[in-house]
RODO-2510 file (C-alpha; in nm, 4 decimals, decimal comma):
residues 202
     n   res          X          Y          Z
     1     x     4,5531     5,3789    24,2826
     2     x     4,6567     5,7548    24,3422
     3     x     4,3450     5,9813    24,3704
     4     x     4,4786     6,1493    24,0292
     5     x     4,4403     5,8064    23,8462
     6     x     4,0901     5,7642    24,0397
     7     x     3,9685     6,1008    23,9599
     8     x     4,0298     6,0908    23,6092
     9     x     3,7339     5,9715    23,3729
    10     x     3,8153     5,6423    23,1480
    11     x     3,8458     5,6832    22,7743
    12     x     3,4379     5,5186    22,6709
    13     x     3,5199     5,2003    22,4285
    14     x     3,3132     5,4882    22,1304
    15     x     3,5972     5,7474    22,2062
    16     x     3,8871     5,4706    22,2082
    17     x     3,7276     5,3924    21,8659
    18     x     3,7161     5,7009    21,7223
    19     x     4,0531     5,8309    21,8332
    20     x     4,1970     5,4772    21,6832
    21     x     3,9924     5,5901    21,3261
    22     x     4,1356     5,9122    21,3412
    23     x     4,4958     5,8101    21,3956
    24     x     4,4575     5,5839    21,0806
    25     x     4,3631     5,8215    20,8604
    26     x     4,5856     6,1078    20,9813
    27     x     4,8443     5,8036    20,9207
    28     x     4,7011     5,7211    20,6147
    29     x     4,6478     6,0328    20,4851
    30     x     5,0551     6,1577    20,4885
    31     x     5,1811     5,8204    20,3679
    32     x     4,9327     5,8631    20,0709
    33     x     5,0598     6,2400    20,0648
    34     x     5,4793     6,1167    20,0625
    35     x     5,4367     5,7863    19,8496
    36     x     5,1487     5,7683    19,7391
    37     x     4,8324     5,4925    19,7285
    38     x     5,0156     5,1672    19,5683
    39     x     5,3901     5,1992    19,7340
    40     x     5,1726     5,2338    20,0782
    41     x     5,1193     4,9341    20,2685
    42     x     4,8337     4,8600    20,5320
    43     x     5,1111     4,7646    20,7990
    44     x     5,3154     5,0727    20,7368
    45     x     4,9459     5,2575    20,8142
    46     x     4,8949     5,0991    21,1064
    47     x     5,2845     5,1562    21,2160
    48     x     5,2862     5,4888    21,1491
    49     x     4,9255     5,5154    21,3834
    50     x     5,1104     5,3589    21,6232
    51     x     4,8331     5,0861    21,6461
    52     x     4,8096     4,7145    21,5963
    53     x     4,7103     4,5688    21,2509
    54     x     4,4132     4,4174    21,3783
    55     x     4,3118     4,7825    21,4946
    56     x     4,3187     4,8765    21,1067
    57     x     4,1442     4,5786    21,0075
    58     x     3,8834     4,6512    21,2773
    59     x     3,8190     4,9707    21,1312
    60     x     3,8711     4,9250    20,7415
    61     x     3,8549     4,6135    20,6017
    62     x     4,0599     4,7042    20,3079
    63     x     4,2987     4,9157    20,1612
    64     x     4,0746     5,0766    19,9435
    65     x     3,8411     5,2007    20,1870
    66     x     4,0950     5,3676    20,3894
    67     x     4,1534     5,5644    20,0481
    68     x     3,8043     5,6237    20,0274
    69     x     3,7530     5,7593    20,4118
    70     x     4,0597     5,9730    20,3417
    71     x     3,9557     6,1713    20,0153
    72     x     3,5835     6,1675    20,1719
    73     x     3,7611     6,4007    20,4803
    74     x     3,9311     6,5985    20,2492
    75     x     3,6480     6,6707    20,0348
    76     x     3,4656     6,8151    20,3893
    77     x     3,7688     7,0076    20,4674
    78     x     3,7743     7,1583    20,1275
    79     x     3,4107     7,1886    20,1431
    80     x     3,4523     7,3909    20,4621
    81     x     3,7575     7,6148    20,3352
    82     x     3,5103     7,7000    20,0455
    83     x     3,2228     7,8357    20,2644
    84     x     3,5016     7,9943    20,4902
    85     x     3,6398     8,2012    20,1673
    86     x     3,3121     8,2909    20,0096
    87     x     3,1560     8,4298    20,3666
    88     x     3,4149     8,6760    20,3669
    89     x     3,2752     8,7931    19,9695
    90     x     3,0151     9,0954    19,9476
    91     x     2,7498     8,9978    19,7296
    92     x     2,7171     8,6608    19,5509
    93     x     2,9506     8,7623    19,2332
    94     x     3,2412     8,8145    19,4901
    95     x     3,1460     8,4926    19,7018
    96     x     3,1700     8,2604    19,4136
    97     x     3,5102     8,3849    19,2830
    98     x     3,6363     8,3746    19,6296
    99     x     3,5158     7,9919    19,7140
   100     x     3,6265     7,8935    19,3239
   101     x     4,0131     8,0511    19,4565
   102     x     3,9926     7,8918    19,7499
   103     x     3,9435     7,5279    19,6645
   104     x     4,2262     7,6278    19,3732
   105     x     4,4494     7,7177    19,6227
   106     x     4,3967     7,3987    19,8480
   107     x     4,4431     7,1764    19,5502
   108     x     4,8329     7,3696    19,4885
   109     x     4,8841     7,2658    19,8248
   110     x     5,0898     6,9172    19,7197
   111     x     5,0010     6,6788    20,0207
   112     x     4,6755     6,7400    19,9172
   113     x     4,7559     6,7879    19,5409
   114     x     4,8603     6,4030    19,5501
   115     x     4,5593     6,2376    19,6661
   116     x     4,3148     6,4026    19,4813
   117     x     4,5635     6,3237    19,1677
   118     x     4,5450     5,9768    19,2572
   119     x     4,1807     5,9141    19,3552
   120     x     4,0294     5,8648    19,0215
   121     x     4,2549     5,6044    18,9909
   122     x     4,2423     5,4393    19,3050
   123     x     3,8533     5,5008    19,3953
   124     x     3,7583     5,5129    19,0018
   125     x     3,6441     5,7888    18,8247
   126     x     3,2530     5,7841    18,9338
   127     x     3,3288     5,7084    19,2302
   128     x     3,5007     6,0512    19,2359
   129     x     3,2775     6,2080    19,0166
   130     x     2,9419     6,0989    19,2921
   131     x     3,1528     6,1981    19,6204
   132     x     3,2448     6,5693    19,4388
   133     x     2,8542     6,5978    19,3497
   134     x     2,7369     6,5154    19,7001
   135     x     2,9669     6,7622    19,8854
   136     x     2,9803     7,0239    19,6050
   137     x     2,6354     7,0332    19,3821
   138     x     2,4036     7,1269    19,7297
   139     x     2,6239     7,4344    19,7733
   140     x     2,6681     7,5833    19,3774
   141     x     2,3055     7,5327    19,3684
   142     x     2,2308     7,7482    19,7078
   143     x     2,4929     8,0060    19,5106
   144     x     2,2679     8,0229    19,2070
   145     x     2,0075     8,0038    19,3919
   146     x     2,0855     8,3444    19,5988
   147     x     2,2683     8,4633    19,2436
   148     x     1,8815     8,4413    19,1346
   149     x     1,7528     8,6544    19,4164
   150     x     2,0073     8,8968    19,3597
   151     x     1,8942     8,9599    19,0251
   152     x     2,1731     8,7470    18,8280
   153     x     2,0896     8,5200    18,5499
   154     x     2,1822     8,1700    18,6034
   155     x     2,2170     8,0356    18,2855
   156     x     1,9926     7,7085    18,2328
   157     x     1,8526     7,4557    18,4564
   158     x     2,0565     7,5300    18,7865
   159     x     2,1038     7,1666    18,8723
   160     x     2,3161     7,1037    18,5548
   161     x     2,5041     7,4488    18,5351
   162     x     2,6071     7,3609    18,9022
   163     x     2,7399     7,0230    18,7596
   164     x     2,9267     7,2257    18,4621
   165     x     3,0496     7,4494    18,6908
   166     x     3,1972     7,1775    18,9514
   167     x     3,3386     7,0025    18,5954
   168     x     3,5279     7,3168    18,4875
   169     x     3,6428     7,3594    18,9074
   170     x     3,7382     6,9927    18,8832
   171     x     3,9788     7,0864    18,5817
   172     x     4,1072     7,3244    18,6940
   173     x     4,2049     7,1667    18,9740
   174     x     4,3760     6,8805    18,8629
   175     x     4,5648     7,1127    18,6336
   176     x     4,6844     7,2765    18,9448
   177     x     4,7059     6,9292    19,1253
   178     x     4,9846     6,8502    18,8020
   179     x     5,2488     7,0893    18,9120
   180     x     5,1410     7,2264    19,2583
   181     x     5,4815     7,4149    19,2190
   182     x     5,4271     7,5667    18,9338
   183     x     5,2999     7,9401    19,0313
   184     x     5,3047     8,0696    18,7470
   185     x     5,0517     7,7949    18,5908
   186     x     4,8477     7,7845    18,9051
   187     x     4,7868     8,1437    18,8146
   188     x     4,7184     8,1018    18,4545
   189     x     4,4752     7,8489    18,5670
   190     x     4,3097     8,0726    18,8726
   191     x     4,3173     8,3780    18,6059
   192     x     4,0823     8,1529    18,3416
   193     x     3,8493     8,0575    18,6047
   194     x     3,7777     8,4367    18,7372
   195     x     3,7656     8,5513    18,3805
   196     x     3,5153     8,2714    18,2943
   197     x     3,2960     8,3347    18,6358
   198     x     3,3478     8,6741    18,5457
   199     x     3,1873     8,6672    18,1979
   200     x     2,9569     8,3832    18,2901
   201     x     2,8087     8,6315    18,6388
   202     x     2,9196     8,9434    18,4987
***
């Protein structure tokens, strides 16, 4: 064994398994992206992770909840482009319009624009509906919420004007997600939203 090979710490069986996870879903999540959930098979998944099938029947014991893990990460990465986006805002009024352009703009992008298009489908529409309002509700509600201590009226109960406002987001979206090409609807779209935050904030 050359001192290199000695020196170098082994891979823990937890870090094996969560590098193995990872490549499934990248794997996973670009065969979704290019053919979308039913022409993708769990071998070509595997294949394309460049891991055994047993290896993807290890980690997910179906189809389905490989579709699930995958629009679960990309709610957290939209999630996390939101909060990126509205940080850069000044005041709460320019925060909001900034995190409701942002997650518009990730859902034109079209590898994304694909699997969220599909996951009502595939996961079923509460299913969809419950993973939006456990990533999404927490953080419109801290926005009223700071909206209120700036002095803005939220209008109603802020739990279910958070919900409206994530349904009219979610619209949008998949408007967006319909023809991620289309600029010059993607702008129509975006425009609505800012005018409706807009007379909705002031």
């Amino acid at each position: 064994m050359s001192t290199t090979a000695a020196a170098r710490p082994r891979e823990t069986q937890v870090a094996r398994s969560a590098r193995t996870r990872a490549a499934l879903l990248a794997a996973a999540r670009a065969l979704f992206a290019e053919k979308g959930f039913a022409q993708t098979g769990r071998e070509e998944i595997a294949e394309r992770a460049g891991v055994t099938r047993g290896a993807l029947y290890h980690h997910f014991a179906s189809k389905l909840e490989v579709a699930a893990a995958v629009v679960e990460e990309l709610e957290g990465e939209l999630v996390e482009l939101v909060v990126a986006a509205a940080l850069r805002g000044t005041g709460v009024r320019d925060q909001l319009h900034l995190g409701c352009r942002a997650y518009m703009d990730a859902c034109a992008d079209p590898t994304m624009a694909r699997i969220l298009a599909d996951a009502p489908a595939v996961l079923g529409l509460e299913a969809c509906r419950a993973l939006d309002a456990a990533s999404c509700i927490p953080l419109l509600e801290e926005v009223f919420a700071l909206a209120a201590a700036e002095g803005i009226e939220v209008p109603g109960d802020p739990t279910i004007a958070a919900s409206l406002l994530l349904g009219l987001l979610n619209e949008a979206a998949a408007l967006i997600a319909a023809a991620p090409r289309d600029a010059a609807r993607r702008q129509r779209v975006t425009g609505s939203v800012d005018e409706f935050l807009t007379r909705l904030f002031g």
